[in-house]
N, C-alpha and C positions, 0 to 999 in steps of 0.2 A: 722475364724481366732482365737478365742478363745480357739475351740478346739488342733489345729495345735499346740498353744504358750505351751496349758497344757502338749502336747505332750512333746515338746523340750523337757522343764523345765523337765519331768518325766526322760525323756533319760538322760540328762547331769547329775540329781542329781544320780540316780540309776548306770549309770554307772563310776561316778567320788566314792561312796562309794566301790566298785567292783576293782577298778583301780589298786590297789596294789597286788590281785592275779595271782599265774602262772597256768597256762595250766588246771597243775592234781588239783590245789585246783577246778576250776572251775568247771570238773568234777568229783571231789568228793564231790561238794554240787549240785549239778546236780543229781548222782546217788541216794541220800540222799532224794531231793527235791520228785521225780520220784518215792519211795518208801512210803513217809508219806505223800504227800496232795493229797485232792481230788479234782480233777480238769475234767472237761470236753470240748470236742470240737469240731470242724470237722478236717479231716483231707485227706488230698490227698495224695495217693501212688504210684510214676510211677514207673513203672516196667515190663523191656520186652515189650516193644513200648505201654503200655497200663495205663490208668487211671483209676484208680478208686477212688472216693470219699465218706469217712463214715462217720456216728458217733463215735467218741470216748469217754469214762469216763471211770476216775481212783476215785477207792475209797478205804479205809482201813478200816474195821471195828476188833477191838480189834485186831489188828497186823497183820490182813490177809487179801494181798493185791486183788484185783479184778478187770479186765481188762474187759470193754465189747467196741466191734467193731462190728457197726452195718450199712447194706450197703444201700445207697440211689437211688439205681437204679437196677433193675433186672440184675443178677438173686439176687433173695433176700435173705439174712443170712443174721447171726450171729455167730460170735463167742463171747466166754467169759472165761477168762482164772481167775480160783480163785484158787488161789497158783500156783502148776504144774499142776492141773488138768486144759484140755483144752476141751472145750465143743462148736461142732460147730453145727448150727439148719440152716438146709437146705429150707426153709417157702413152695416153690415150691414141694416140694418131700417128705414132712413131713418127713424131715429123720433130728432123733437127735445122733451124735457121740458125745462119750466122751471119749479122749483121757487122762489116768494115766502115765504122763509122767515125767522120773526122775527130766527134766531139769525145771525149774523157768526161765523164760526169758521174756522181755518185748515185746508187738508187735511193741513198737515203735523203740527201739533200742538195741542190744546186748552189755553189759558190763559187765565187772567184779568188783566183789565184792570190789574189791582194784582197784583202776584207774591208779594208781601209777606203776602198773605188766605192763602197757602197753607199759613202755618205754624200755621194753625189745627188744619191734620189732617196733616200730615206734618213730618217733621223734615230740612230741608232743609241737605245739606252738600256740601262740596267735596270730592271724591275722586279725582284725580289727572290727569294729561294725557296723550293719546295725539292720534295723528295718524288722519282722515277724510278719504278721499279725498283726498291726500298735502299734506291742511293740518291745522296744529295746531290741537287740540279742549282747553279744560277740562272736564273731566265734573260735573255736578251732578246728585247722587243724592237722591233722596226716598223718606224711607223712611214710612210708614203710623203714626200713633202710636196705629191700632187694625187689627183684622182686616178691616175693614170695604171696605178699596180699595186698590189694586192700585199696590206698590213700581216706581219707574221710576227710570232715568238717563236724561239728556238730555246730548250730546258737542255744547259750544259753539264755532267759532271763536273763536280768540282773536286775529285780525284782525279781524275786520268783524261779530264776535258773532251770526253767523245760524248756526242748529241744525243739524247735519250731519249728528245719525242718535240717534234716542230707541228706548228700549228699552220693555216693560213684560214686569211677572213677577210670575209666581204665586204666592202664599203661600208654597208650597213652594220656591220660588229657579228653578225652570227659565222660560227665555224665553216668553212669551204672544204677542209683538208686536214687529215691529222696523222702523220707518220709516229707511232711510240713504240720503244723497247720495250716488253714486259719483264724478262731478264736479259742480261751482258752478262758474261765472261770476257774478260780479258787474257785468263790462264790457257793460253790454249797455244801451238806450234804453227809455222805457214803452214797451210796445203799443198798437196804433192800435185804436182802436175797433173793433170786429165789423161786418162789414158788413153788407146783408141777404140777399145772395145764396145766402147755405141755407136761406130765407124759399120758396124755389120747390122745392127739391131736398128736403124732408124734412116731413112730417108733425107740426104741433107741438101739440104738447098742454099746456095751462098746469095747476099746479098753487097754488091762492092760499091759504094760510094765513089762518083769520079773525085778526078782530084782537084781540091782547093782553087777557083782561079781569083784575081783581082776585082774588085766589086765593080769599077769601070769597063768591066768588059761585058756588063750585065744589059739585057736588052731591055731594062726599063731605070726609072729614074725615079728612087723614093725620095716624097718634097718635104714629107710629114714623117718626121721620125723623132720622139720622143727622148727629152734629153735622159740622157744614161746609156738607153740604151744602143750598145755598141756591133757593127757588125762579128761575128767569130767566125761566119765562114760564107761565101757562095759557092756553091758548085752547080753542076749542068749537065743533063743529063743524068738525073739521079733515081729514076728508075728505070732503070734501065730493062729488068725483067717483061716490063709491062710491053717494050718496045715503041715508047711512048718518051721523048723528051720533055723534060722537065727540069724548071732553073728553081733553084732553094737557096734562100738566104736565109741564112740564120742570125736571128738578133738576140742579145742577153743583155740585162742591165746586173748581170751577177748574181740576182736571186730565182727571175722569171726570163723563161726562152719565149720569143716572138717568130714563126717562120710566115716567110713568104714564101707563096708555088705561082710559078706563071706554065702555064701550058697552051695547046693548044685546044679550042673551043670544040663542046660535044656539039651533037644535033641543037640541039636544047644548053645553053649556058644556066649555070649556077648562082643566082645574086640575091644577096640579104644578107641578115645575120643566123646565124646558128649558135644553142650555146647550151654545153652537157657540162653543170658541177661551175666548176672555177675555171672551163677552159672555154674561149667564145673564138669565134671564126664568123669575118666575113670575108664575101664574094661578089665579085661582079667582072661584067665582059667588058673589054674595049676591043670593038673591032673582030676579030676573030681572034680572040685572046681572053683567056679565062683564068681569072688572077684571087687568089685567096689569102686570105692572111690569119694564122689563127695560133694561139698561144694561150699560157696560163693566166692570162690578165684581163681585167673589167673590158665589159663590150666597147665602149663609150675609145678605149685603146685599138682594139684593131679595126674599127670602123675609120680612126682619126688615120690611121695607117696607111689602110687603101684608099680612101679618099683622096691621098695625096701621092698616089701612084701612078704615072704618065710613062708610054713606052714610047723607048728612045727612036728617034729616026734621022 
């Protein structure tokens, strides 16, 4: 009972000092929060009819953020993402990737730098409070102000304003996706640098993103490109491993990534839609050029995409 009372009392006062912000304040002390503390937890991920539950900890040491997600049940990894570099450790197959990747992004949730840019494409409101992992949450819902990308809530702390469980959903209202804490700590110190001693124990394989070029230098011409969503990067040549050229545009409207791949055509071209969960991809050839577009958003979005994609001559 004691503990129960402490609860309330934490809820009512935390969330009565909180009461006077809208929407974007909350996520932009959320984005803030998510960037400078170091917290750790567990956390459940559903997605594509499946569970998985890991470890998580956020830490900052001298300004440089570091993400590690480490899994509770076979098969066994890790990942750990320190700045854009992403480095996943395979434990079963000793195999270590490390991925040089332009984008910065969180495992727990995609935002932008400005939270504010969001009200471009969604309508961002306050809709009620519940309790996450037996801490009090405000929920901020965002609803789509076209069919174009996919409605979500986000359940904030209304102590320490870090996210304790985001939602996404489908057109139709049923669930797609659901990131939630089961416990946070926030008491915890950064983490110590990585040492190199899985430098002998594993097999590492680097993966280098070429560098950023200007979108006009691109060998195609996107006609159809949905308002919000803004380029964040092209590059070319981005697999390089494969020894295969490849150009990648990357698009975000701040909550959902959109990529384009242009390559060159197999024996046989790829064309239609495909579509796993909340992530849909289409495809089709022009010419001897095999172009795909595929992101975390409704079909009816990346079909409108390539549709409107014409290479430049």
């Amino acid at each position: 009972m004691r503990v129960l009372l402490a609860f309330i009392i934490g809820f009512i006062s935390a969330t009565a000092g909180a009461e006077s912000l809208t929407a974007v304040q909350w996520l932009d002390k959320m984005n803030l929060a998510m960037k400078t503390l170091n917290y750790q937890g567990t956390v459940i991920f559903m997605k594509n009819g499946q569970i998985e539950t890991m470890k998580y900890r956020h830490s900052v040491d001298h300004g440089v953020e570091q993400e590690r997600l480490s899994s509770l049940n076979s098969p066994m990894r890790e990942v750990t993402r320190k700045s854009n570099e992403v480095t996943c450790i395979f434990k079963e197959t000793s195999e270590k990737v490390i991925n040089h990747h332009p984008l910065d992004s969180s495992f727990i949730i995609n935002m932008p730098s400005s939270p504010a840019s969001l009200e471009k494409s969604y309508s961002l409101e306050l809709a009620g409070q519940e309790s996450v992992a037996m801490l009090p949450a405000q929920i901020v819902a965002a609803q789509p102000k076209d069919g174009l990308r996919y409605p979500r809530k986000i359940w904030i702390n209304t102590q320490n304003f870090l996210p304790l469980k985001v939602e996404i959903y489908a057109l139709e209202g049923h669930a797609l996706e659901q990131v939630m804490f089961t416990e946070l700590n926030t008491q915890t110190v950064a983490e110590a640098p990585a040492g190199n001693d899985a430098s002998d124990k594993f097999h590492t394989k680097h993966i280098h993103s070429a560098q950023a070029e200007p979108l006009d230098q691109a060998t195609f011409i996107l006609n159809h490109r949905p308002e919000g969503f803004e380029p964040v990067f092209f590059i070319r040549n981005s697999i390089q491993q494969s020894q295969k050229a490849v150009d990648h545009l990357l698009m975000s409207d701040g909550f959902s990534t959109v990529s384009v791949y242009l390559e060159s055509k197999e024996s046989e071209g790829i064309e239609g839609l495909h579509s796993l969960g909340s992530v849909n991809s289409f495809s089709k050839v022009i010419d001897n050029t095999q172009i795909t577009v595929l992101g975390e958003v409704p079909a009816k979005t990346v079909e409108l995409i390539a549709d409107g994609i014409a290479l430049r001559h």
